[in-house]
C-alpha positions as CSV (number, residue, x, y, z in Angstrom):
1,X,73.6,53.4,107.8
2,X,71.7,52.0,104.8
3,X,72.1,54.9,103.0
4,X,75.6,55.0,103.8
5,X,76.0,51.0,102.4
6,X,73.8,51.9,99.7
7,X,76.9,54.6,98.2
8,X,79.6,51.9,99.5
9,X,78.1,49.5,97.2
10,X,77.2,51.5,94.3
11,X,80.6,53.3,94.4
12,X,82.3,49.7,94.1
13,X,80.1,48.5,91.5
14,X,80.9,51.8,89.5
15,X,84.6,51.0,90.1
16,X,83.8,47.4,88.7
17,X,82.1,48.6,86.1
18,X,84.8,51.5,84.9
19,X,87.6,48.8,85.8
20,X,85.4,46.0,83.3
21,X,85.2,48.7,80.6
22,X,88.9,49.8,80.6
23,X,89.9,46.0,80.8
24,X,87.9,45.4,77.7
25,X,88.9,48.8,75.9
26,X,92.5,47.3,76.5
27,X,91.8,43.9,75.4
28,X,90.2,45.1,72.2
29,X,93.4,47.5,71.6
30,X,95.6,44.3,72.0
31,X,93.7,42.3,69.5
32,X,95.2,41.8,66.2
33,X,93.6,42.6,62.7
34,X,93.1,40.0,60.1
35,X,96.7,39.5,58.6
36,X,98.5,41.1,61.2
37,X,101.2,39.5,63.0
38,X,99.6,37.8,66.7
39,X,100.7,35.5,69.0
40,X,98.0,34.4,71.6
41,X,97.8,35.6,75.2
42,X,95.5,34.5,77.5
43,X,94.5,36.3,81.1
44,X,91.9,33.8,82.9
45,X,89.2,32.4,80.8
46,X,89.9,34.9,78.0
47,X,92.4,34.3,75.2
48,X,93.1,36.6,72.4
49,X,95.1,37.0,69.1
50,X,97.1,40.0,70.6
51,X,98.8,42.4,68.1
52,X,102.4,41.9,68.2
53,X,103.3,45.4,67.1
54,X,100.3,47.0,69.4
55,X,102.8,45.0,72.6
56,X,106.1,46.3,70.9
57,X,104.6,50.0,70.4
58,X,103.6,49.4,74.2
59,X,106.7,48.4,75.9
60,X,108.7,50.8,73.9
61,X,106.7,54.1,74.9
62,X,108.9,56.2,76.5
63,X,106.9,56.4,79.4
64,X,107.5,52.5,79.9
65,X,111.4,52.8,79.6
66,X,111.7,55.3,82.0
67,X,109.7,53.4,84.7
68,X,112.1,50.8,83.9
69,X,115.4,53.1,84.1
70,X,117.8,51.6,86.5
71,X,116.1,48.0,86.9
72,X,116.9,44.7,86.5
73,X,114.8,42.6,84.8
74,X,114.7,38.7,84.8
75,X,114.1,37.9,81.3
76,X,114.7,34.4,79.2
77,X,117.9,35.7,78.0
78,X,119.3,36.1,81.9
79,X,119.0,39.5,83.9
80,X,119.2,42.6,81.9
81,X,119.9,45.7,83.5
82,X,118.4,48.5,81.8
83,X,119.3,52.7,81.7
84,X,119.2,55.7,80.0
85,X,121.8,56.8,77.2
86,X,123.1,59.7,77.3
87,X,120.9,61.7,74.8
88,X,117.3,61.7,74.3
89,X,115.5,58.6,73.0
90,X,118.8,56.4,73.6
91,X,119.3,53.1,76.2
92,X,121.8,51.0,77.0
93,X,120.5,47.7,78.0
94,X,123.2,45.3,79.6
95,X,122.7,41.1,79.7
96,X,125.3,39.3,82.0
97,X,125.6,36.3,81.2
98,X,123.3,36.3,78.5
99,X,121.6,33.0,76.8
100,X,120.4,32.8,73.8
101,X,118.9,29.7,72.0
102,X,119.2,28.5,68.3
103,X,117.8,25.4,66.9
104,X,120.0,25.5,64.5
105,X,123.0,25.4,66.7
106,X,122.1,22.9,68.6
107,X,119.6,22.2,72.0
108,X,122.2,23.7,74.0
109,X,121.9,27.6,74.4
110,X,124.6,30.1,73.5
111,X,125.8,31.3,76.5
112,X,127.8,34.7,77.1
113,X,129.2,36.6,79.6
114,X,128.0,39.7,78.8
115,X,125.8,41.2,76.1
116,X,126.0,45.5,75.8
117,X,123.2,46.5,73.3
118,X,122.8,50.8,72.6
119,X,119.7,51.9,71.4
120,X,118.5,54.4,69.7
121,X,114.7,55.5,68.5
122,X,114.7,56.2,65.0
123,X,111.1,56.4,64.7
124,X,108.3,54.5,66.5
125,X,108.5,51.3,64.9
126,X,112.3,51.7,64.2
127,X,115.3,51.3,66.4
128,X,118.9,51.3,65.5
129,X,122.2,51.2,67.6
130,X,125.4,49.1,68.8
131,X,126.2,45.8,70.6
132,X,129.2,44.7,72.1
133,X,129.7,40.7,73.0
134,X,132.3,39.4,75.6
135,X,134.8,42.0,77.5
136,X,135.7,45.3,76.9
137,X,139.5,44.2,76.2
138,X,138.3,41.6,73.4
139,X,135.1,42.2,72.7
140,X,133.1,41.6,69.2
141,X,131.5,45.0,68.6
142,X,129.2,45.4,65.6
143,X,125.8,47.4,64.0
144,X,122.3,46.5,64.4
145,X,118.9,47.9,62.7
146,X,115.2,46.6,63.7
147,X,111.9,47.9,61.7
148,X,108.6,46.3,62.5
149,X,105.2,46.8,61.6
150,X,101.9,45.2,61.2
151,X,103.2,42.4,59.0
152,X,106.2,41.4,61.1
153,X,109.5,42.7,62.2
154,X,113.3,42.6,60.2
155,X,116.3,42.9,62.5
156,X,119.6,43.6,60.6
157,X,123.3,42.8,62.5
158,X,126.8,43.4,61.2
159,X,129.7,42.8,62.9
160,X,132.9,44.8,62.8
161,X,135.8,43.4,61.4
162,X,137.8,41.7,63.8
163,X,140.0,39.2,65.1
164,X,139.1,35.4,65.4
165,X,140.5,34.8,68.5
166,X,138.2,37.6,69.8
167,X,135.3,35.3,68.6
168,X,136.6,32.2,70.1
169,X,136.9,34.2,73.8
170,X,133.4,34.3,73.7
171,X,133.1,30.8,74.3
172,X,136.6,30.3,76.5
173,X,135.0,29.2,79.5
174,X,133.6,26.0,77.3
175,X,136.3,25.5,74.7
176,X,139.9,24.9,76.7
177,X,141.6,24.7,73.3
178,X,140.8,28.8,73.5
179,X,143.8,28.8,76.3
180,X,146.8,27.2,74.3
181,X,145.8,27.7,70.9
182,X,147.1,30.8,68.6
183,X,144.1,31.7,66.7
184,X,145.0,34.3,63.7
185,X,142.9,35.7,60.9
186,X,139.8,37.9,60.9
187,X,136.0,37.6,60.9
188,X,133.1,39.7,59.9
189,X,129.5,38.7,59.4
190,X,125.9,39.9,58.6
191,X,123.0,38.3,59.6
192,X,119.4,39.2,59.3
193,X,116.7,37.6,61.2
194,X,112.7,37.9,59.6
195,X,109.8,37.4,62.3
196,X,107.5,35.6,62.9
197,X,108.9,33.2,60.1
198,X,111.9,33.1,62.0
199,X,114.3,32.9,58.9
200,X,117.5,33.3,59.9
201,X,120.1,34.8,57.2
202,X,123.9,34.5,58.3
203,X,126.8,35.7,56.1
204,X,130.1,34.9,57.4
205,X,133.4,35.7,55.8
206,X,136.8,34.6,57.3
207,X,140.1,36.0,56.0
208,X,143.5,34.0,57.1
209,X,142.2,32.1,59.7
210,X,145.2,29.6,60.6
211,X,145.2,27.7,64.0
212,X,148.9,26.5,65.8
213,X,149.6,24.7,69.0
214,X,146.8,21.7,69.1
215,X,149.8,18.9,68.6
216,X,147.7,17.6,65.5
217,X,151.2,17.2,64.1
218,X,151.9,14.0,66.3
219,X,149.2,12.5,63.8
220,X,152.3,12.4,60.5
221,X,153.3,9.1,61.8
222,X,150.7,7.8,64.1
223,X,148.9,4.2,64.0
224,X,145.4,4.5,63.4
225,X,143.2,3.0,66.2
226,X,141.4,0.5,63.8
227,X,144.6,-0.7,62.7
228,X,147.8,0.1,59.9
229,X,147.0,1.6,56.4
230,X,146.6,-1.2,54.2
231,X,150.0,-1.9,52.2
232,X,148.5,-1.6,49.5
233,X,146.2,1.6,50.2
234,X,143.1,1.9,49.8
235,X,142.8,1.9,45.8
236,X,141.8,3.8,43.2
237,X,138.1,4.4,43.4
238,X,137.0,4.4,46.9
239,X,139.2,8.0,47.5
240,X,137.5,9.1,45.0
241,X,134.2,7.8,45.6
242,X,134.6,9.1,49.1
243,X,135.5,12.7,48.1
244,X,132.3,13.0,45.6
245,X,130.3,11.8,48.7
246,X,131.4,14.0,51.2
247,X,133.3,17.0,50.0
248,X,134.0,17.3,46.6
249,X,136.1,20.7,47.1
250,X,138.8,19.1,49.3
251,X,141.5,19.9,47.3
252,X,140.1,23.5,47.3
253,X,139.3,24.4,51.4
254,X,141.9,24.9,54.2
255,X,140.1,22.5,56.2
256,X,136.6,24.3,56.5
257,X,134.3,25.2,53.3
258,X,133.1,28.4,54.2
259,X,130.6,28.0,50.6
260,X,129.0,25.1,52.1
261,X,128.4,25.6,55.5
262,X,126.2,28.6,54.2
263,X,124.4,26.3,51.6
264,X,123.7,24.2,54.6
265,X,122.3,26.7,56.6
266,X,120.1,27.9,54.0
267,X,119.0,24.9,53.3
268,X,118.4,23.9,56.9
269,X,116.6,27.2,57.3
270,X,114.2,26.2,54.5
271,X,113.2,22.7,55.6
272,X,113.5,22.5,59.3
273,X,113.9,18.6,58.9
274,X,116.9,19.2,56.6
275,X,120.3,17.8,57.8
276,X,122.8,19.2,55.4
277,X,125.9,19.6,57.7
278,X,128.4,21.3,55.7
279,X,131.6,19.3,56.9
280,X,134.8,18.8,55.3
281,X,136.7,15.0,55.5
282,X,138.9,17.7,57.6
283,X,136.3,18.5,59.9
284,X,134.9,14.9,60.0
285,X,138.5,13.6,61.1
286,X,138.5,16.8,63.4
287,X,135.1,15.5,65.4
288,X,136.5,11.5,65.2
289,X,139.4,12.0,66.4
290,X,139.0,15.2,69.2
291,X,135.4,17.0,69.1
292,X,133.3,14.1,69.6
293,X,129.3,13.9,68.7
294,X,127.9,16.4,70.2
295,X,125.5,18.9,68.7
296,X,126.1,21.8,69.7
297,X,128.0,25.3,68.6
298,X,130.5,24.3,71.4
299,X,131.4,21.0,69.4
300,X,130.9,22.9,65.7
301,X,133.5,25.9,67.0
302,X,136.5,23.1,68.8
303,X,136.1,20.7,65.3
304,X,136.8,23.9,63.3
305,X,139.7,24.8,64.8
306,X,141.4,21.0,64.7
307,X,140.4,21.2,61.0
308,X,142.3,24.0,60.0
309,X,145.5,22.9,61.6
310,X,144.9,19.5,60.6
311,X,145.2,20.5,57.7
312,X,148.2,23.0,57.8
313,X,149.8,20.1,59.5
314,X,149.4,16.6,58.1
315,X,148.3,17.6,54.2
316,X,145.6,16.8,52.3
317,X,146.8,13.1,51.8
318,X,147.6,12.1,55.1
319,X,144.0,14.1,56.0
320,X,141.8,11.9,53.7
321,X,144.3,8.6,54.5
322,X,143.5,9.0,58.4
323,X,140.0,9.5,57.7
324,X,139.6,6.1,55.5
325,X,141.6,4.4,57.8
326,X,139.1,5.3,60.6
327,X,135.8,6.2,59.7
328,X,132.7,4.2,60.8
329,X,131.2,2.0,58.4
330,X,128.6,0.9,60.4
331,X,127.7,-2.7,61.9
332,X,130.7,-1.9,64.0
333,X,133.1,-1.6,61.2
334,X,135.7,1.1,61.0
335,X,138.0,1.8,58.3
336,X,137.5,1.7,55.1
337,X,139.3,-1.8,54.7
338,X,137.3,-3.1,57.0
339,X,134.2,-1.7,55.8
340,X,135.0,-3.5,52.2
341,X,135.8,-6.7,53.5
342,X,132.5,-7.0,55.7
343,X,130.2,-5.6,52.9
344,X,131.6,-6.7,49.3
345,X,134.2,-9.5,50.4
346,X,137.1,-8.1,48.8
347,X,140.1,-6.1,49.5
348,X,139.4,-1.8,49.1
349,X,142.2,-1.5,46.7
350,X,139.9,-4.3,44.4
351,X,137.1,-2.2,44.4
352,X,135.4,-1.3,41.1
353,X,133.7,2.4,40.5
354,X,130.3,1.4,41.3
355,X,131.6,-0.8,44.1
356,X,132.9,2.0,45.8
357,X,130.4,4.3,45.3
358,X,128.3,2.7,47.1
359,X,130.4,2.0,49.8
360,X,131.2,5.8,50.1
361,X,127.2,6.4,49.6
362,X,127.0,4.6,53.5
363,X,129.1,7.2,55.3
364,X,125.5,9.4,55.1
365,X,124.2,7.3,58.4
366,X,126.0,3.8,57.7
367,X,123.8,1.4,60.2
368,X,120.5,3.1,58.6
369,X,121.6,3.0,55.1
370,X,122.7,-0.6,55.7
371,X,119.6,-1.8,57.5
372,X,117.6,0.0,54.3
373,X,119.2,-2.3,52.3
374,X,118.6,-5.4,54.5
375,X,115.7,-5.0,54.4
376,X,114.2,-3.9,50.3
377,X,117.3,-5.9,49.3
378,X,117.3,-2.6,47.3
379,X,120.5,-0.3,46.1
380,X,119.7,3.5,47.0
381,X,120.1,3.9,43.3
382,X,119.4,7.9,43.7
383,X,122.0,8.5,46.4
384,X,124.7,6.0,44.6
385,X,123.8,7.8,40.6
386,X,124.8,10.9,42.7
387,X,128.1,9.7,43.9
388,X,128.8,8.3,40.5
389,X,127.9,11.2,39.0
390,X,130.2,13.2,41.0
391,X,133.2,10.9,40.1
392,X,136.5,12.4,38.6
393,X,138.5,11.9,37.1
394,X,135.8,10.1,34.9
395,X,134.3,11.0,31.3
396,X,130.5,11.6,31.3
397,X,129.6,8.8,28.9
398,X,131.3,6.6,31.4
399,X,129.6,7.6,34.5
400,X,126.3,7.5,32.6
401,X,127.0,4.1,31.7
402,X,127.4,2.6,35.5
403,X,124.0,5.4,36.5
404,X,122.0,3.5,34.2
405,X,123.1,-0.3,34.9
406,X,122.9,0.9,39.1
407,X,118.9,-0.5,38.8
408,X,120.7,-4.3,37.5
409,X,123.4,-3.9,40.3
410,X,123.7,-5.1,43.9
411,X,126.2,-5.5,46.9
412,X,125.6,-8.9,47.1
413,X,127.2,-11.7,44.4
């Protein structure tokens, strides 16, 4: 019986001891080399720098995705159903609904109803395939190329030409313009997406987009909630002043500037605690006056299409007109009448250059620019020079001329 214990125990201990070894063998695999891409795991006491590409290499053995043939697998993304292609080395893997999240668009996630994604092993640390978004009947098909190795992974997507209102299906069940509105023009895009910097490259370009049945066109003769357009208008200057601040290619765009929303996101991409937005006045009236404040995709998507009929519909008068008769000024002013009367004691249409450069330089974040200057007593003479700068029609010896006397200047008389 000793004897017998004696083997029990030794045979275990053996079993610990081969069990220890190939736990460590595996643990040293997983660790990453100096200047490889890691990201920590920990199992107990022990944390490592694991290998990134070692884990990808891993779950992407063929052995592994044929154990995982005909599952479903709760993920972050949702549950993804996962099966064989119909050819060696290919897999379809199937998301429904799928969520993915995007600091840049917002805290909400992007939610869809179904994600199709065709793969197919190029090479061991290179996959290629096809992804389809949304329904068979409207989906939003496109290309998509990944390549990793030691120092980090590129993933490459381009999307098929194809019809905006196929985009905006996507997001039907949270946009209920989707329903009544007739949505024309076209869409495609690239994007490419660096890891682990996590740089996010998008390339849209939109051809003919035009947007009918929102009833933006009741807006030709309506009263503005803050009260009538001044008789007199609103001036000179402060339109002006107003357009270098916020959109200087108005006159250019059909409601959405497709140039500066990717200048935003680039920038944004490069300093996380940028806040470049990227909106037209057209836009801007579009979230006063329907989309609201959130900030989310969901918000970005329904103030786009108001834009673009706003502007097919009211002009790009009676566009910037609404907007300066309603736009928040801050300490609970709106309009841009009001806004002049509370701030330089005069009427808008009285408003010199400078005057209304710096009035226009408030629609940034009017409260916080205001209580800046409540506070220094201070002019933000860098963010009014740029306005000024930006002027036109105005000869550049002028503007100079008010940049350099902005230091002498103030609000108040």
């Amino acid at each position: 019986m000793r004897r017998a214990w004696r083997w029990l125990l030794g045979g275990l201990l053996a079993l610990a001891a081969i069990a220890g070894v190939a736990a460590w063998g595996a643990w040293s695999l997983l660790r990453a080399a100096p200047g490889e891409w890691s990201h920590p795991l920990q199992w107990g006491p022990w944390r490592i720098e694991a290998s990134v590409p070692t884990l990808l290499r891993m779950a992407t053995h063929p052995l592994v995705l044929r154990r995982l043939e005909g599952r479903t697998l709760a993920t972050p993304f949702g549950p993804v159903h996962w099966e064989a292609g119909d050819a060696a080395n290919r897999w379809r893997m199937r998301c429904a609904p799928c969520r993915v999240r995007l600091p840049e668009l917002g805290r909400d996630p992007v939610v869809l109803a179904q994600v199709r994604i065709d793969a197919h092993r190029l090479a061991q640390d290179q996959w290629q395939g096809e992804l389809m978004l949304g329904d068979e009947a409207h989906a939003v098909r496109g290309r998509w190329k990944a390549v990793f190795d030691a120092r980090g992974a590129e993933l490459r997507v381009q999307l098929d030409d194809t019809p905006l209102d196929h985009a905006y299906r996507l997001f039907a069940d949270a946009i209920p313009e989707v329903g009544r509105a007739r949505i024309e023009g076209r869409l495609r895009l690239s994007a490419q997406l660096r890891l682990p910097q996590r740089e996010l490259a998008v390339q849209p370009q939109i051809e003919g987009f035009r947007v009918e049945g929102l009833g933006t066109e009741a807006l030709l003769d309506a009263r503005p909630a803050c009260g009538p357009v001044p008789a007199q208008g609103f001036g000179v200057w402060l339109p002006r002043a107003v357009i270098a601040a916020e959109d200087q290619r108005f006159f250019e765009h059909p409601g959405y500037d497709l140039r500066e929303m990717n200048a935003a996101w680039s920038l944004n991409q490069r300093q996380r605690d940028a806040t470049r937005g990227g909106s037209t006045l057209s836009q801007q009236l579009a979230k006063l006056l329907y989309a609201g404040d959130g900030r989310d995709h969901v918000r970005k998507l329904r103030e786009l299409l108001y834009a673009v009929e706003l502007d097919r519909t009211l002009g790009k008068a009676r566009v910037l007109q609404l907007y300066l008769a309603i736009a928040p000024w801050g300490e609970g002013r709106c309009g841009a009448a009001a806004a002049s009367r509370h701030y330089l004691h005069k009427r808008v249409d009285k408003l010199t250059p400078t005057e209304a450069a710096w009035l226009a330089s408030l629609l940034r974040a009017p409260d916080r620019e205001w209580g800046r200057f409540e506070q220094s007593g201070e002019v933000d003479v860098e963010r009014v020079g740029w306005v000024i700068a930006h002027l036109r029609p105005m000869n550049a010896e002028r503007r100079q001329a008010l940049v350099d006397a902005l230091p002498q200047w103030s609000p108040r008389p």
